[in-house]
C-alpha positions in Angstrom: 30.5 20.3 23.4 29.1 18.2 20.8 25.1 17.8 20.6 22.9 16.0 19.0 19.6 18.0 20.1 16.5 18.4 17.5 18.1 20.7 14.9 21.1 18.2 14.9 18.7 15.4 14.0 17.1 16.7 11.3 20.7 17.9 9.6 21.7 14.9 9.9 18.7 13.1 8.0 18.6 15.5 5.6 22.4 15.1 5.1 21.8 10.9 4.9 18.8 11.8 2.2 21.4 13.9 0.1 24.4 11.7 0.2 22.1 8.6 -0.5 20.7 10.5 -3.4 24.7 11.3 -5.0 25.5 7.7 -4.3 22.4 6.2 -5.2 23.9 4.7 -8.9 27.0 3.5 -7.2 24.8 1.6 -4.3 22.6 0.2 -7.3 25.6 -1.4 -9.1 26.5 -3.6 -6.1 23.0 -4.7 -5.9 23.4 -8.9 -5.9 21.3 -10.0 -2.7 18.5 -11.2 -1.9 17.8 -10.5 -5.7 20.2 -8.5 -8.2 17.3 -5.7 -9.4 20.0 -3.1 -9.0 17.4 -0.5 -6.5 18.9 -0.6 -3.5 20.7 2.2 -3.4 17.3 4.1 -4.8 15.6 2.2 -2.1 17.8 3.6 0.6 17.7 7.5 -1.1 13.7 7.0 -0.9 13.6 6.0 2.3 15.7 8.5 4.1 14.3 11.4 2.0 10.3 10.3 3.3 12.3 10.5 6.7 14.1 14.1 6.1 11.0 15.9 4.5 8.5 14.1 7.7 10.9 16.7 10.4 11.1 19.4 7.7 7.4 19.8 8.0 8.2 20.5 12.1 8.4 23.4 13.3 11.8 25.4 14.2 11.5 24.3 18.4 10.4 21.2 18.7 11.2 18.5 21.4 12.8 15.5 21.1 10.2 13.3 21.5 7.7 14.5 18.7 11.4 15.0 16.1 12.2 11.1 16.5 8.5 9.9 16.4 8.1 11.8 13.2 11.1 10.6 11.8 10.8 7.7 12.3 6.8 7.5 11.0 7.9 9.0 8.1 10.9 6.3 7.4 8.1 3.7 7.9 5.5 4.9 5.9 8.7 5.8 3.1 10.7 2.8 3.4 11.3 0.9 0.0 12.9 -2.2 -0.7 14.4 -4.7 1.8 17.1 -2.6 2.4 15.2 0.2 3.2 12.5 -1.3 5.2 15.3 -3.1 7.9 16.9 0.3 8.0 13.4 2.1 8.8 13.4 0.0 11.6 16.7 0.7 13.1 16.0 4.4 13.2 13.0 3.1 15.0 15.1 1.6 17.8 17.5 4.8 17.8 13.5 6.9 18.2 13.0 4.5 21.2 15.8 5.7 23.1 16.6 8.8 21.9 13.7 10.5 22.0 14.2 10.4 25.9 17.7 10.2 26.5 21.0 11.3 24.6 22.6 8.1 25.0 23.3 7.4 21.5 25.1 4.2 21.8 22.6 2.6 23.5 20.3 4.2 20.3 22.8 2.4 18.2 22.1 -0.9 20.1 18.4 -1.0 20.1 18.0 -0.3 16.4 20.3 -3.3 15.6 18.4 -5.5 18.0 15.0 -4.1 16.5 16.4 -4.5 13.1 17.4 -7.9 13.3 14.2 -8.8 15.2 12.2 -7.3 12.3 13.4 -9.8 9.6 12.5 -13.6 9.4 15.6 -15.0 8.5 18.4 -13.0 8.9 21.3 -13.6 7.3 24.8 -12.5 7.7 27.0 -10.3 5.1 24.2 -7.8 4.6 23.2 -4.5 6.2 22.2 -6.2 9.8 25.9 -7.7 9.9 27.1 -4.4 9.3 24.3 -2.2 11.5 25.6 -5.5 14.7 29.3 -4.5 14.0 28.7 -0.6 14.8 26.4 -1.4 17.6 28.9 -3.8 18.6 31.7 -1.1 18.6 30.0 1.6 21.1 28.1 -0.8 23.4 30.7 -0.3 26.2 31.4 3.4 25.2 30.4 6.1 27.6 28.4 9.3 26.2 31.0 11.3 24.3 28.9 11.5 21.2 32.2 11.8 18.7 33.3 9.0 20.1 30.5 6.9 19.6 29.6 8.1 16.2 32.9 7.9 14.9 33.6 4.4 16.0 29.9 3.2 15.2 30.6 4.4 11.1 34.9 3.0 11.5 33.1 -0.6 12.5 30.2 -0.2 10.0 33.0 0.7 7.5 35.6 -2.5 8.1 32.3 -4.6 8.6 31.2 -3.5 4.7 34.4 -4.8 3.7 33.9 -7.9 5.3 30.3 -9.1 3.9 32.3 -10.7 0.5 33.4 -13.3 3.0 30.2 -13.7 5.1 27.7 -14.0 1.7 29.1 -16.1 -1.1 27.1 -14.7 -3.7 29.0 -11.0 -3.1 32.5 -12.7 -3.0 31.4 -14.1 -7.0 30.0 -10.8 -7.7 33.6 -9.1 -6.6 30.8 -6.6 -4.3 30.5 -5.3 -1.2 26.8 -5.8 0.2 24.7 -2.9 -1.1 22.5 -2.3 2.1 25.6 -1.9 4.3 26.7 0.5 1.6 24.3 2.7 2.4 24.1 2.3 6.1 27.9 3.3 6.1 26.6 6.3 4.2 24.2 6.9 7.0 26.4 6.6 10.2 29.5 8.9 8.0 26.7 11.7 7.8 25.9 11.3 11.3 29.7 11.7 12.2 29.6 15.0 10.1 26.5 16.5 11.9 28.1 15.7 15.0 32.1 16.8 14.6 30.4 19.4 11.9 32.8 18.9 9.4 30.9 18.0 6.3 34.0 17.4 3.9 34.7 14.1 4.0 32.5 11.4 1.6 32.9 7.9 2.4 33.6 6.4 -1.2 31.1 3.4 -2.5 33.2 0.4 -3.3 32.9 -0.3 -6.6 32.4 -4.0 -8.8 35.2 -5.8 -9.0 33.7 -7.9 -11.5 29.9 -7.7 -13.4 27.2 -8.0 -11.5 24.8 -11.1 -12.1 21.5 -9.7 -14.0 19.0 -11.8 -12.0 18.9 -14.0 -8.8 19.6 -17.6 -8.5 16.1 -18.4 -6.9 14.7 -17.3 -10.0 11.8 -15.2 -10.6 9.2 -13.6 -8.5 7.4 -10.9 -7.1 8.5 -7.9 -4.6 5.3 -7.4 -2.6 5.3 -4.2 0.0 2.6 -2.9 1.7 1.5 -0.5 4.6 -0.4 -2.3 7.1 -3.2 -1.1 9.9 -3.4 -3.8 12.5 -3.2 -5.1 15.7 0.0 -7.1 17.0 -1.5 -10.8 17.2 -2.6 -10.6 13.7 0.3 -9.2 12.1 2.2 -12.4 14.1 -0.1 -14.3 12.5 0.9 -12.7 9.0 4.6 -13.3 9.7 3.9 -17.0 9.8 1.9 -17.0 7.0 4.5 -15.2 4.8 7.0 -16.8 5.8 5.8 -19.6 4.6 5.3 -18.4 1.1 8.5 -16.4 0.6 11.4 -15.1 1.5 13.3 -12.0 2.5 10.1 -11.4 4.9 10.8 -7.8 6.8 7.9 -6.8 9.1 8.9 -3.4 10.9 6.5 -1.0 12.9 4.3 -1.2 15.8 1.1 0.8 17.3 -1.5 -0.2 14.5 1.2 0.7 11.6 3.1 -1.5 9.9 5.5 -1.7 6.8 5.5 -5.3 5.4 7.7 -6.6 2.5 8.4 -10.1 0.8 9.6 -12.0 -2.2 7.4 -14.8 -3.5 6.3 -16.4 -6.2 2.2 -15.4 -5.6 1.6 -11.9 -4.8 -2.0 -11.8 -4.8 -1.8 -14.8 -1.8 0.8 -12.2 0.0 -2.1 -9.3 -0.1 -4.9 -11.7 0.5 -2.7 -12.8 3.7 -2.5 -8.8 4.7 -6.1 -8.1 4.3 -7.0 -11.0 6.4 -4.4 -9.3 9.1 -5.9 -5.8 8.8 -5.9 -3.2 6.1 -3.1 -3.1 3.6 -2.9 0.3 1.5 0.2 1.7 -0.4 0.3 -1.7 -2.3 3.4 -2.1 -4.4 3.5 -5.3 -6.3 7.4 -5.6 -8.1 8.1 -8.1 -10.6 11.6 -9.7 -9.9 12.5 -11.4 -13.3 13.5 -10.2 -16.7 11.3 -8.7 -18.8 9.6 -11.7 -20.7 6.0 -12.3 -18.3 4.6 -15.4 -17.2 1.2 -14.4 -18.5 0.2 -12.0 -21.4 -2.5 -10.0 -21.5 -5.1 -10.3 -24.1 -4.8 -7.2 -26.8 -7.2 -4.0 -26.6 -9.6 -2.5 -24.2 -11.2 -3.4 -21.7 -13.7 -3.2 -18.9 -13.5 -5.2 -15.7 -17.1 -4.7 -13.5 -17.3 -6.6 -10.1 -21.6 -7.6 -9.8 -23.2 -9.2 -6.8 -26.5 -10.5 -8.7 -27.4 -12.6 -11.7 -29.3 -9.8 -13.3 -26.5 -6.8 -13.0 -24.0 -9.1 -14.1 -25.9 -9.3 -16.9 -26.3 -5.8 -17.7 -22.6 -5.1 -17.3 -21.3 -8.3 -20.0 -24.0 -7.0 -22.5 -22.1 -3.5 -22.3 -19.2 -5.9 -22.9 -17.6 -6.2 -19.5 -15.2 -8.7 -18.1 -17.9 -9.5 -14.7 -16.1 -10.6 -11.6 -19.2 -12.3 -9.6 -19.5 -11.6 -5.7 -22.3 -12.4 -3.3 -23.4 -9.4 -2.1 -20.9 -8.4 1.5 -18.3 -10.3 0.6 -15.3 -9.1 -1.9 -13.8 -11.3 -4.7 -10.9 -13.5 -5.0 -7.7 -11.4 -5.5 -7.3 -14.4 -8.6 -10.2 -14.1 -9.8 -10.1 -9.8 -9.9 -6.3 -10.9 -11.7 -7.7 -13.6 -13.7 -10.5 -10.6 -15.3 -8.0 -7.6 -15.8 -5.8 -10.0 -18.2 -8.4 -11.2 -20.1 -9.9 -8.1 -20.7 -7.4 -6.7 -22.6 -4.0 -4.5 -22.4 -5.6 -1.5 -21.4 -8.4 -2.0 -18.7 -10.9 0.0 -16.4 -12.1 -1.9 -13.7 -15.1 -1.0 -11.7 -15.0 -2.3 -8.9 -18.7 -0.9 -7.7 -18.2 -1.3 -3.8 -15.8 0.4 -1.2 -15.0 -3.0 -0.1 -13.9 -4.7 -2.8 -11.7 -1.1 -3.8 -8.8 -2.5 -2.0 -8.7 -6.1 -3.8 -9.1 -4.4 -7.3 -6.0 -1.9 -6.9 -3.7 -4.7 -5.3 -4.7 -7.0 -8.8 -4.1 -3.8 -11.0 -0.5 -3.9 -9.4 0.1 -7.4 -10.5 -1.2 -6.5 -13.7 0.8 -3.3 -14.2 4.0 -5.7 -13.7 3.0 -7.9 -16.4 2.5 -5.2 -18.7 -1.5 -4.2 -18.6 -2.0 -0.5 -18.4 -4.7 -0.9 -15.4 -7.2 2.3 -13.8 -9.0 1.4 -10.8 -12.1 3.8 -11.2 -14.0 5.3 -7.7 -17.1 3.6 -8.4 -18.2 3.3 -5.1 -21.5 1.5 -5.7 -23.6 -0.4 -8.5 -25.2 2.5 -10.2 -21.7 4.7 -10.5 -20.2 1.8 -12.5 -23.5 1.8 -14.6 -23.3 5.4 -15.3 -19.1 4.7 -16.1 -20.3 2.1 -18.6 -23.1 4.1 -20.3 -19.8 6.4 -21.3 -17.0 4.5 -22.3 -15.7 5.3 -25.8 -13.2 2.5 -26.8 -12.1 4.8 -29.5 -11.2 7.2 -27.0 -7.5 7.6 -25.7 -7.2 5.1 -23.2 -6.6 8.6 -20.3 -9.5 10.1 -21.3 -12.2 7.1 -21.5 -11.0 6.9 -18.1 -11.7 10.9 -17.1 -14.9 10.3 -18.2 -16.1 7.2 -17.0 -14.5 8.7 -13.6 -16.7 12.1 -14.1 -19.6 9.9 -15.0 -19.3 7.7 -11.8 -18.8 11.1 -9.7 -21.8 12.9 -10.8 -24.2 9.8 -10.2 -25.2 10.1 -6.1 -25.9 6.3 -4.5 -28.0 4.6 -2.3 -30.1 1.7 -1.5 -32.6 -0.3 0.9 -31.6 -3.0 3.2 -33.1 -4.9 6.6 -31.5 -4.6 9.7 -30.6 -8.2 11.1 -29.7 -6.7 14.6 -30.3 -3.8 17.0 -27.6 -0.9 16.0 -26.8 2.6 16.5 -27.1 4.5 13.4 -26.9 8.3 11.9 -30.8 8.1 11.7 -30.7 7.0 15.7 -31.7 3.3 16.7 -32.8 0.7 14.5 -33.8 -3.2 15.3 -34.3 -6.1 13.3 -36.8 -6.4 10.9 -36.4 -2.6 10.6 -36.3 -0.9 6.4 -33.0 0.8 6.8 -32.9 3.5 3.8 -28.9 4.6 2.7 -28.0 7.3 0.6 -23.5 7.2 0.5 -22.8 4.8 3.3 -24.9 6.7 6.0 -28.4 5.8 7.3 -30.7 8.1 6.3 -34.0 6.4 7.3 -36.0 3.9 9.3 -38.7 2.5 9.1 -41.2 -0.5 8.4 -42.3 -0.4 4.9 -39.7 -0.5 1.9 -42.4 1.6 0.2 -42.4 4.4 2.3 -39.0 4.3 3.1 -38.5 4.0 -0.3 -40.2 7.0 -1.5 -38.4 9.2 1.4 -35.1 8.1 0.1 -35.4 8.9 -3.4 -37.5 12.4 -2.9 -34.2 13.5 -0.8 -31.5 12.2 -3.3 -33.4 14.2 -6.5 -33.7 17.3 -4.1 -30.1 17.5 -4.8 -31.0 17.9 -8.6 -30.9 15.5 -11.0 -32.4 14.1 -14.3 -32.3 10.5 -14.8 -33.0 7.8 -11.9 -31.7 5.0 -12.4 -33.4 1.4 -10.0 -32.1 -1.8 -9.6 -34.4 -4.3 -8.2 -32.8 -7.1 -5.8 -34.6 -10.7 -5.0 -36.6 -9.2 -1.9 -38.5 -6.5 -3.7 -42.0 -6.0 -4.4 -43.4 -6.5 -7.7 -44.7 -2.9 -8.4 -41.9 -0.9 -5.8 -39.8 0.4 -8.8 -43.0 1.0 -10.9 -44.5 3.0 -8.4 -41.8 5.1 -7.4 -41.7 6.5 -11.2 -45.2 7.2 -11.1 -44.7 9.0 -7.9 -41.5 11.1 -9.5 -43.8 12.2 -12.3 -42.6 13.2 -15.5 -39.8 15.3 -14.4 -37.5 12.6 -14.3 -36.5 10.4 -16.8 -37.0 6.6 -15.0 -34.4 3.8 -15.7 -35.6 0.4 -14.3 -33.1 -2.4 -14.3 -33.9 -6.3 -13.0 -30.3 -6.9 -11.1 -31.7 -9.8 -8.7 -29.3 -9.1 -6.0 -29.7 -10.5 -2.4 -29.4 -8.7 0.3 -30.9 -5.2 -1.2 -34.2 -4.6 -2.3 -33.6 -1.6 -4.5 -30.3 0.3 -5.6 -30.8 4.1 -6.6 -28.9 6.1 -8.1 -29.6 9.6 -9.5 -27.3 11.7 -11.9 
C-alpha cells in the first residue's frame, strides 16, 4: 500500500529541491517568457529548497496538518521569480486539502485552481496550462495514489510538449515553457516518493534553436516582495498593479503574502505595497541588458533623511545628500532614489527614523540594479545618524566606513520630548493631551507637565547608562534656555553638544554616546 503520510512529504520535497537544483542550467536555457532572463529554473531550485529545509526543521512525528502548513509557509516566504511564486501557490492548494485528507487528486485540483486564481492574467502555454492538464488528468480518479500521481506527471509531461503551440514566442524560440519544465520535475519526483523507485529522471527538453537575450516588451523591473496585510487591501494592491505592470502574481493568505510584478517603475510598485500593509524582503530586478537608464554620480556618498530646517542643515554641511521629511511622515520612494544616485556610486544612507527604514532599503534595491553599491545603516533616530556622520572617513574602504558609522550609530542611545494630542495607554501608564511625554528608544518613559522637568528626568536616566558626550537638538516648540539648562544641570562631567535642528513636532532630541 502506497502512502503519502508526513515522512513521504517531506522526501518528496526534498527530492523536488534536489532534482530542481541538477536541472536548474537546463530549465534556465528555455527561459523565453514573460521575459528571457534565463532564472527560472534557479527560481524554481530556490523555491522548493526554502520549502524542503521549512519540514526539515520538524521534528521526526509530526502530523499532517502542521507538515503541509510549514511547507507551504516556507514555499511562500521562498518563492522566487514568477515561476516560482505560481508554483508556491499550488502547493498551497495541495496544503488545503491535504493536510486533512489523503485525497491527492483532489490536492492536485485545488492547487491549479489556486494557482490560476493567483495570477492577473493568465495565459496559456506556461506552467498553469501544464499544472490544468495534470489536474485535469486525475479529477475523476479514485484514491489509488500511483494512479494519480503517475497520470498527473504523464499529462504534465505531454502538456510541456504542447506549450510551443499554445505561446508563440516558445514556438520561435524552438523551447518548451520553462516553468512547466520544472513543474514536470516536481510531479516525476512525487511519482518516485510514491512508487519508491527513484531511478528514473525526466530529461529537460533542450533549445531547438538560441534563445532570444531579452523580451519583446522591452525593459523593466522584477519587483517581489513579502507582504503583511489584510485581504481588502491586498485586493486593492492587485488593481493597482495591475495597472502598472504585468506578469502580476499575488499568492498567500492569513496576513502573509508573496507579491511579484514586471513594470517599468519599481519604486510606484513598493509605494503601492506599503500603502497595502508592510512589504519586507524587497527584491528589486532589473530586466534589461546591462547598459542603465540612469547613472550614478562617481564617488562617495552620504544620503541623511532630516525632518527640520536646522538638522538638514547640519547633515549638508558634513556634506550629505538631505532627503527633507516633515516630521511623522516618510519620504517619497523618488525622492530617497533621486538622493542615493546623486550622491555618488558608493552610498550610506541614514535614514534616521524606523519609519522611513523600509522606504530607504526598497530605493537601495533600485539603486543596487543600476549599479550603486548602496548600505542602509540602523540609524534609528536623528542623533544616531549625527554620531554616523561625525565618523565617516571617505578615504576609508567603502565596508569599513560603513562598520563604523554602523558602530557609531549603535553606541549613541536615543530619545526625545513630545505632547500627547490624545488620551493613550502607554509603558509609563495613562497619558492625556497636553501631557510632556518623555521617550528614550520608542517606549514612554515619562509623564508629565513641564518639558523642563520631564526633561531633566529623561536625560539623568539615559547618562545613568554611562556615557560622555550629550548631544541636544532643539525643535520649534522649545524654550529658549531648556538645552542650556540641562548642561548646567549635567555639570562638567559631560561634554554638552547643543545643536538648533528646528524640527516640529519635538521639543528636544537627546542622544548620549
Amino acid at each position: 500500500m502506497q502512502l503519502f503520510d508526513p515522512p513521504a512529504v517531506r522526501r518528496w520535497v526534498r527530492l523536488a529541491a534536489d532534482s530542481l537544483g541538477k536541472a536548474r542550467t537546463e530549465i534556465d536555457a528555455l527561459n523565453v517568457f514573460p521575459v528571457a532572463d534565463g532564472d527560472t529554473g534557479t527560481n524554481l531550485h530556490m523555491t522548493l529548497l526554502s520549502a524542503a529545509e521549512a519540514v526539515e526543521d520538524l521534528p521526526d512525528h509530526v502530523d499532517a496538518a502542521v507538515m503541509w502548513q510549514t511547507l507551504s509557509y516556507g514555499a511562500l516566504v521562498g518563492a522566487r521569480g514568477n515561476s516560482g511564486v505560481i508554483v508556491s501557490q499550488a502547493l498551497r492548494g495541495m496544503a488545503e486539502v491535504l493536510r486533512t485528507s489523503d485525497d491527492l487528486a483532489a490536492g492536485l485540483v485545488r492547487a491549479a485552481e489556486l494557482a490560476r486564481g493567483a495570477v492577473a492574467r493568465p495565459v496559456e502555454g506556461t506552467v498553469l496550462s501544464v499544472l490544468s492538464a495534470a489536474a485535469l488528468a486525475v479529477h475523476d480518479l479514485d484514491g489509488d495514489l500511483e494512479e494519480v500521481a503517475r497520470s498527473a506527471a504523464g499529462a504534465a509531461r505531454a502538456a510541456l510538449r504542447r506549450t510551443p503551440e499554445q505561446l508563440d514566442v516558445l514556438a520561435r524560440s524552438g523551447v518548451v515553457d520553462a516553468g512547466g519544465a520544472g513543474l514536470a520535475i516536481v510531479l516525476d519526483a512525487l511519482v518516485a516518493v510514491i512508487t519508491d523507485s527513484y531511478t528514473q529522471r525526466y530529461e529537460v527538453p533542450a533549445p531547438t534553436s538560441k534563445v532570444a537575450a531579452m523580451t519583446e516588451a522591452g525593459a523593466g523591473y522584477e519587483v517581489m516582495y513579502l507582504l503583511d496585510a489584510e485581504d481588502p487591501a491586498v485586493d486593492r494592491l492587485r488593481e493597482e498593479l495591475d495597472a502598472m505592470g504585468d506578469s502580476l502574481v499575488v499568492v498567500g493568505g492569513d496576513g502573509l503574502w508573496n507579491v511579484h510584478v514586471h513594470c517599468d517603475e519599481a519604486g510606484q510598485a513598493i509605494e503601492a505595497g506599503m500603502r497595502a500593509g508592510r512589504p519586507h524582503r524587497i527584491r528589486v530586478t532589473y530586466l534589461a541588458a546591462p547598459e542603465r537608464t540612469h547613472r550614478a554620480a562617481d564617488g562617495r556618498g552620504i544620503v541623511a533623511v532630516a525632518a527640520g530646517d536646522g538638522i538638514a542643515a547640519l547633515f549638508e554641511e558634513c556634506g550629505a545628500v538631505v532627503v527633507r521629511r516633515e516630521p511623522g511622515t516618510t519620504p517619497g520612494l523618488p525622492a530617497l532614489l533621486e538622493g542615493i544616485r546623486h550622491a555618488g556610486s558608493e552610498v550610506a544612507v541614514l535614514p534616521n527614523d524606523d519609519a522611513v527604514r523600509a522606504v530607504a532599503v526598497a530605493a537601495a534595491e533600485i539603486a543596487r540594479e543600476e549599479g550603486v553599491v548602496v548600505s542602509v545603516l540602523p540609524t534609528a533616530a536623528t542623533v544616531q545618524g549625527l554620531a554616523a556622520l561625525a565618523v565617516h572617513d571617505p578615504l576609508r574602504r567603502f565596508d569599513d566606513d560603513v562598520v563604523a558609522m554602523t558602530d557609531a550609530a549603535g553606541h549613541t542611545r536615543y530619545g526625545h520630548l513630545t505632547v500627547a494630542d490624545r488620551e493613550a495607554f502607554t509603558s509609563a501608564g495613562v497619558c492625556h493631551p497636553g501631557d510632556v511625554l518623555g521617550m528614550i528608544g520608542g517606549d514612554v518613559a515619562v509623564i508629565g507637565s513641564s518639558l523642563r522637568d520631564v526633561a531633566f528626568s529623561i536625560v539623568d536616566r539615559m547618562v545613568a547608562g554611562g556615557g560622555e558626550l550629550v548631544t541636544l537638538v532643539t525643535g520649534k516648540d522649545a524654550p529658549v534656555r531648556l538645552a542650556a539648562e540641562i548642561a548646567d544641570h549635567l555639570g562638567p562631567f559631560f561634554e554638552v553638544v547643543i545643536y538648533e535642528g528646528e524640527q516640529g513636532g519635538y521639543p528636544l532630541l537627546i542622544g548620549v554616546e
